[in-house]
N, C-alpha and C positions, 0 to 999 in steps of 0.2 A: 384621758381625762374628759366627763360628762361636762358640755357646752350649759352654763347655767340658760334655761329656759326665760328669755325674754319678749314682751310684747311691742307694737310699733309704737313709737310715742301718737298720742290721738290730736288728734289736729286742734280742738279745743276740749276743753274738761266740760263736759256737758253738768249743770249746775242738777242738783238730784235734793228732794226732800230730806232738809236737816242737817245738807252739806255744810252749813256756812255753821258750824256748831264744831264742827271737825277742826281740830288743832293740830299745829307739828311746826317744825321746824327740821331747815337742814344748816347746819349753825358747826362744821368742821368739814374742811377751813373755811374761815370766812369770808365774805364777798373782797374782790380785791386782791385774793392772795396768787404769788410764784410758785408753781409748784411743777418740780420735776417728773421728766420720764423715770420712772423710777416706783415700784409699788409707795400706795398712798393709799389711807383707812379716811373713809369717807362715813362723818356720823349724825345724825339727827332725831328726830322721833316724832309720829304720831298719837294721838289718838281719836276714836272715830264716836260717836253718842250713842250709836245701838249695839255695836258690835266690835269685836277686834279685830287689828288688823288682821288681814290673811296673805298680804305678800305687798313689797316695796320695791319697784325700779327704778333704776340710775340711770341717767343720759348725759354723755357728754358732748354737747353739740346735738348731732345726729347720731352719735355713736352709743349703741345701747353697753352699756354696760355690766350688768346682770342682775341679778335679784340678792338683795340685803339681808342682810341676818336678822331677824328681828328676834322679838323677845332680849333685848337688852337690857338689862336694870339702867336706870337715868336717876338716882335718889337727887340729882338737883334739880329736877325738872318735877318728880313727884312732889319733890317739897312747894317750889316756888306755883304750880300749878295746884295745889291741895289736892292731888290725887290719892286713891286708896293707894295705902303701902307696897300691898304686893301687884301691883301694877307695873311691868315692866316695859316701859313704851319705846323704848331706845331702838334703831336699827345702827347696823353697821356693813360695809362692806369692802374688803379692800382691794384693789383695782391695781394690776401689775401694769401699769401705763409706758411702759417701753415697750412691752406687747403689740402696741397699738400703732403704725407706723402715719394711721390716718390724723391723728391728734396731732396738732401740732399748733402755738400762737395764741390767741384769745379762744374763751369755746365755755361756753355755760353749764354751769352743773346744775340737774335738775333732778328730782323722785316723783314719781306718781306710785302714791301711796293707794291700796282698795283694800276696805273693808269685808270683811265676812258676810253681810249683807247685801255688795254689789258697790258700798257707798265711794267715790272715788276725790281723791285728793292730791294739789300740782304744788310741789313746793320750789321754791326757784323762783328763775332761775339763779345761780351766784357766778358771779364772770370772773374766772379763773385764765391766770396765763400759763401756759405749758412751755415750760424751759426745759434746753437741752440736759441731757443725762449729766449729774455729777460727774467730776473726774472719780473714778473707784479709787478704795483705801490701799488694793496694790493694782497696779496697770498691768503689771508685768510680773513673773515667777522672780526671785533674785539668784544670783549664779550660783551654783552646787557648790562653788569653793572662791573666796573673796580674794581679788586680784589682789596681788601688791601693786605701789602706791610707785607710779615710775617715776625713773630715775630723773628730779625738778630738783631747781632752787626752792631753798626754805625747812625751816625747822621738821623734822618727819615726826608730826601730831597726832596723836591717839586722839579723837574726839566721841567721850562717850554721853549719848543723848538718850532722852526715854523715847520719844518716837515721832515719826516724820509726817505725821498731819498737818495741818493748816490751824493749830494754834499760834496765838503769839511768840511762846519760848520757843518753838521750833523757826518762824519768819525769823528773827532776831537772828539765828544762828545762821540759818541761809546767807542774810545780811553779810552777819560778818566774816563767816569762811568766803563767799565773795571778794569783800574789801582784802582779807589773807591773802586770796590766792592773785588777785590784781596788783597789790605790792609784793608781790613771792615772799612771803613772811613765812610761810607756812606750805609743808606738804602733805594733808592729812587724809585720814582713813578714819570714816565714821562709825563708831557701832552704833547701833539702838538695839532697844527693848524690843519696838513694835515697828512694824513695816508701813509703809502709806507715800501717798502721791510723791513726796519731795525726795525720793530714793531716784526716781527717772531724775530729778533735777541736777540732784549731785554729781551723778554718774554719768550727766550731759557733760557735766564741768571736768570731768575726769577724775574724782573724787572717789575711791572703792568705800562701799557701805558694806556690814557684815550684821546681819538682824539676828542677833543675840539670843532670843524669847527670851523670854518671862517668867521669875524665878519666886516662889509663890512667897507674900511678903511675913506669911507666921512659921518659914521653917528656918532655923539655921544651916541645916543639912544640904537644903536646896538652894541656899548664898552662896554657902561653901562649894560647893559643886558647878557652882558660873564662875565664882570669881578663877578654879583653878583652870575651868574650860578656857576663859577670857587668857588669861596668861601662858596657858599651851600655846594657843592661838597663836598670840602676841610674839611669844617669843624669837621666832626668828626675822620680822620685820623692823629690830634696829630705829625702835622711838624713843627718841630723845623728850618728849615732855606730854603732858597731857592734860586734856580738857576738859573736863564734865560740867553738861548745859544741866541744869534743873537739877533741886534737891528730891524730887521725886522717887519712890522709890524704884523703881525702873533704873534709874540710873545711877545709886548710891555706891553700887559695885565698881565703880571706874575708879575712884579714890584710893581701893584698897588696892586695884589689879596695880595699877599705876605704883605702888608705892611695892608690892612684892616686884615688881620691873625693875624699882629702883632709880624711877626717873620722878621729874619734880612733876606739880599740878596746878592748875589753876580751876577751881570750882564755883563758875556762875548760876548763883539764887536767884530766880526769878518770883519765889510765890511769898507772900507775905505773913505766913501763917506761924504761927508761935512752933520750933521744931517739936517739940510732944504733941500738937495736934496735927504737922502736918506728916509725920514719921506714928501718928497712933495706932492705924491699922499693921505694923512693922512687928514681930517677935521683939520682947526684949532684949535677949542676946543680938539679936542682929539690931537692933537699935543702936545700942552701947558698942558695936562694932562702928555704924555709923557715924556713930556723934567723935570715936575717935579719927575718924580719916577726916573728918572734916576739921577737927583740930590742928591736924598733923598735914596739911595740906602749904604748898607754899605763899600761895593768894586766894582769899575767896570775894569773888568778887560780887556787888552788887549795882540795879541799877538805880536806888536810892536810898537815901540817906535813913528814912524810917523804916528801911526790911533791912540794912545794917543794925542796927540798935536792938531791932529783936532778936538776930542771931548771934546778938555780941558774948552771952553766955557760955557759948557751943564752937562759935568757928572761930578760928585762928586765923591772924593776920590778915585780916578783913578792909576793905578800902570801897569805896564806891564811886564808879563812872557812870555819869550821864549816858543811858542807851544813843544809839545814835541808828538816824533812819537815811537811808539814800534817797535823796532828794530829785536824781536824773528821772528815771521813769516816771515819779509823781506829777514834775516842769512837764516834761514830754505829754501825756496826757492831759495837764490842762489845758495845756498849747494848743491841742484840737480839739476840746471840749463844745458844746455846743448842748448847754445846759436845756434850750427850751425843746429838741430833739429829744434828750433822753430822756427828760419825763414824758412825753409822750410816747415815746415806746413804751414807757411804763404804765402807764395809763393815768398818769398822776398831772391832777390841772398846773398849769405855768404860774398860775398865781397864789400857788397853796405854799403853806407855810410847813413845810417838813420836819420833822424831828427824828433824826437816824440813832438807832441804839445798834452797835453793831459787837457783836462776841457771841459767841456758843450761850445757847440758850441754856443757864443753869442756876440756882438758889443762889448764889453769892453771887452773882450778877443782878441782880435786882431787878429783872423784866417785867414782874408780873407788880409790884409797886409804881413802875412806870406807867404799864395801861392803866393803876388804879388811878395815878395824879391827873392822866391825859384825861380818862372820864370825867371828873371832878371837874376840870376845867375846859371841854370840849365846846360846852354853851357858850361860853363867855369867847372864846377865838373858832370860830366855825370858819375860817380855812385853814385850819391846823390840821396836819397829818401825822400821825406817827407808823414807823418803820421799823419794823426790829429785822436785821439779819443775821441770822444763825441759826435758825431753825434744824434741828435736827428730830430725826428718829427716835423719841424717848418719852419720858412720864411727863418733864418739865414742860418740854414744846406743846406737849397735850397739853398741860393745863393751862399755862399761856393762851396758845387758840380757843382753847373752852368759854377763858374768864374773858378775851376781846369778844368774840362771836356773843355770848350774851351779855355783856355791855352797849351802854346809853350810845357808845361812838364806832357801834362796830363797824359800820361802815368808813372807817375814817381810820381803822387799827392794821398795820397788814405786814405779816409773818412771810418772810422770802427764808429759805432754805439757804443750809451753809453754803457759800463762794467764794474761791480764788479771784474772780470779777469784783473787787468791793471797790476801786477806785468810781466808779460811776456815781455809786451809792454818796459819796463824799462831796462830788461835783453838786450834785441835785440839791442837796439837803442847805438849811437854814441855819440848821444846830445840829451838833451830833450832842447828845446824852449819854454818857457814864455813872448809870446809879449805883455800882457796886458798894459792896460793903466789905471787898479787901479786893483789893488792887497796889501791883508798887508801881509800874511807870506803864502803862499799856499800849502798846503799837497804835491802835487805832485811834486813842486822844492825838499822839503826834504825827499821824496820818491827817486827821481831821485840821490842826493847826498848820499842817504842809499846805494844804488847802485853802487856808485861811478861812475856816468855818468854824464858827464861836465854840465853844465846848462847855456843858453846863456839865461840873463832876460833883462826886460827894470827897470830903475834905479827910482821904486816909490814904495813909501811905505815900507812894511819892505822887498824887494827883497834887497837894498845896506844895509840892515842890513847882511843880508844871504850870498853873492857873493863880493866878492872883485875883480875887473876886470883885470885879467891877472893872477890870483892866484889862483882862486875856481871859474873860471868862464867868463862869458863875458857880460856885462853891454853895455846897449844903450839906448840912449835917445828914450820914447814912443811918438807915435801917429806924426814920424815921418821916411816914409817910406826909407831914404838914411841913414839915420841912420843903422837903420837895414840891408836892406841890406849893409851895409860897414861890420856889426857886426855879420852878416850870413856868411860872405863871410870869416873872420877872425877863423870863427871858423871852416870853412870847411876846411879853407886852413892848419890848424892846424897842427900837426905832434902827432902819437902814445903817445911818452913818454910826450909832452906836455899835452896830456888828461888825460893820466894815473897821470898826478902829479897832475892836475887837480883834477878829483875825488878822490885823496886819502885826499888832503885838504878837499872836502866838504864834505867826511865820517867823518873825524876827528872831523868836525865840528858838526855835527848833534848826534857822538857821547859826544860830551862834553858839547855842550850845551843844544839840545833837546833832553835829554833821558825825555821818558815816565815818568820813577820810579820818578824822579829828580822832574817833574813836576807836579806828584800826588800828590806827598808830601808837597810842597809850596800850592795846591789848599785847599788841606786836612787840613794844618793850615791853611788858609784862612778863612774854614766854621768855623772851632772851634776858632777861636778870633773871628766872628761874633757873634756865637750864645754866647760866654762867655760875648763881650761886651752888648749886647741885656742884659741877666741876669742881668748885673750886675746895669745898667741900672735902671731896672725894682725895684731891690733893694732898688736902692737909693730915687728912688720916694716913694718906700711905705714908707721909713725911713722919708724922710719929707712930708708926710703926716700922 
């Protein structure tokens, strides 16, 4: 592979006729942001008054990093700058930064841009942190043939999930096969859909995982053909009951394997979404297969009261328990906390006012209406910070970084990449922010209340289960942006002891209602009245027959 041909960075940018006329920007990511060893698209644009560009370098630190693609279409930068239409001023460059073993800690991103003419131009620098490499989506190959589940106390549990990332529906399960396997409630064998980081976890625990793929959601043929796979499989491991986390379709096949098995089910909904939108990409037939198993299932459980109600059309014997979060490692962590430390490793002043948004950066998450309210109000509280972490690899996180990087506060906006590491993120902050516009109970609000950090939500689903608005919190109406901002702005304006009474309500709460222990033990009886009524069931047919 050809070394892109790079220049020494020049000791000063020597000022040159009509220089100070030259425009650009390097505005992704923005000044401030965490960004991993890991490849990263680095973008901005030029443009020069006599000439066009003829080549852009990148430096990170001292480390050159190679020459930019230019010629990028930028139609927001054409527009807001009134340039000619077909003006394409944008560069880009994407930089495999685990490559680079010199990088590492704080290090400034800079371009020098040159015209076609000679004309020369330094943008920068923007002070970027380089954090260690994500944990990868799988660590490890998973074994040619999936171990049986040895010989322990506890129910032998089919648990069938969509997949082992670092969402919420997957922590929750972690959670509670935990709490299972701590009171031997449970001996179980996970399947999923997709593979990722929490397969080394289980399989720490002694847990056999079996990754299933992925079964295309508009064929029946290709249902048909997992669910019989899943039941070959299955059949000679002797499960007595079974679990299916999320109504996604990934996971919808556990339902049906589970009931040709002939053993009972318990099916926990985690998303909030009306089942025709959230089963809409699904075949019909395989729909109406779906909507039966979840009829015919023995519990389906939910974690509030408002994603019961909308499945009440579809699922069968439905009930809802308060999620519950482990409180041990959260104590543990505060316990050596040392809040004025970690913002400065962050680089974040001791006396700034933070505002944490924390979930995968995507459209029902409301990110990108967050930066808008923070803009809007950024004058008015100028030590205000906003945080979003969840940054991923995709369109959304682009635009997100787009729309802070050219915002009134971009220095003040700042995009960290997804992390296992999010307790810190909780310590530090003022307020955590949940603007979504469908959420039922979300880990990270009761994360945030473990912490005793206020939490400002929008008022759907189970969030006005969680928050009481003036009490444990601040509630506003979603997928409207003066709402919020009125509801950002109440919380900034807030006062100390107002927060502190704050989070001492929403600790109390998450202590009393979502303890872990609390809600192992309700799941725990759960399996055992399924698999007893199943039994018993089973009895009374052979009696009349």
């Amino acid at each position: 592979m050809l070394e892109p041909e790079v220049v020494p960075p020049p000791a000063t940018v020597e000022p040159v006729e009509e220089a100070e006329k030259a425009e650009g920007s390097l505005d992704l990511p923005s000044d401030g942001t965490v960004v991993r060893r890991a490849p990263i698209t680095f973008h901005g644009w030029t443009v020069f008054p006599s000439s066009p560009t003829a080549r852009v370098e990148l430096w990170l630190g001292d480390t050159p990093l190679g020459r930019a693609r230019i010629g990028v279409p930028r139609p927001d930068v054409s527009q807001s700058e009134e340039l000619p239409p077909d003006l394409a001023p944008g560069f880009e460059l994407t930089a495999a930064l685990q490559s680079w073993p010199g990088i590492d800690g704080e290090a400034g991103l800079r371009a020098v841009a040159t015209s076609l003419s000679g004309e020369r131009m330094e943008l920068g620098p923007l002070s970027l942190t380089i954090a260690p490499t994500a944990n990868p989506q799988v660590s490890f190959p998973p074994p040619e043939r999936t171990p049986q589940a040895d010989s322990k106390p506890g129910l032998r549990a089919l648990v069938v999930t969509h997949q082992l990332d670092l969402g919420g529906a997957q922590l929750y399960l972690m959670d509670l096969l935990g709490e299972l396997l701590r009171t031997e409630a449970v001996n179980p064998t996970v399947v999923s859909g997709r593979d990722g980081p929490l397969r080394e976890s289980l399989e720490k625990a002694g847990v056999p995982v079996h990754i299933s793929g992925i079964a295309p959601p508009d064929s029946l043929g290709a249902h048909f053909g997992q669910v019989e796979e899943l039941v070959a499989w299955a059949a000679d491991r002797s499960f007595e009951v079974a679990f299916v986390n999320t109504a996604t379709s990934l996971a919808i096949a556990g339902a049906e394997v589970a009931d040709r098995l002939g053993i009972p089910a318990i099916w926990a909904i985690h998303e909030s979404f009306e089942p025709s939108q959230l089963w809409s990409d699904i075949a019909p037939p395989v729909r109406k297969r779906a909507e039966a198993a979840l009829a015919g299932v023995s519990r389906t459980l939910f974690v509030a009261e408002a994603t019961q109600r909308l499945f009440e059309p579809v699922a069968g014997n439905g009930l809802t328990i308060p999620y519950g979060l482990d409180l041990k490692p959260i104590d543990s962590h505060r316990a050596a906390f040392d809040r004025d430390a970690v913002r400065q490793q962050r680089r974040i002043p001791t006396d700034a006012e933070v505002i944490l948004c924390v979930g995968s950066i995507e459209p029902r998450k409301a990110q990108v209406p967050l930066a808008q309210a923070f803009d809007l109000l950024a004058a008015q509280h100028p030590r205000a910070r906003l945080v979003f972490v969840g940054g991923r690899n995709d369109a959304y996180s682009t635009f997100l970084a787009d729309y802070a990087a050219a915002s009134g506060a971009a220095d003040r906006i700042s995009i960290v990449p997804m992390t296992p590491d999010v307790q810190p993120w909780f310590g530090l902050a003022d307020i955590v922010a949940c603007p979504s516009d469908i959420e039922s109970m979300p880990r990270t609000v009761l994360e945030a209340m473990a912490w005793e950090t206020p939490v400002l939500a929008t008022n759907v689903f189970g969030l006005p289960e969680l928050i009481e608005d003036g009490e444990s919190g601040w509630l506003c109406e979603a997928r409207d942006l003066e709402a919020l901002t009125a509801a950002l702005d109440r919380a900034l304006a807030s006062g100390a002891e107002e927060r502190r009474r704050m989070g001492r309500a929403g600790r109390k709460l998450v202590e009393h209602r979502h303890s872990l222990e609390r809600y192992g033990r309700k799941v725990s009886d759960l399996l055992e009245q399924a698999v007893a009524s199943a039994d018993n069931a089973l009895l009374l047919d052979a009696r009349t027959h």
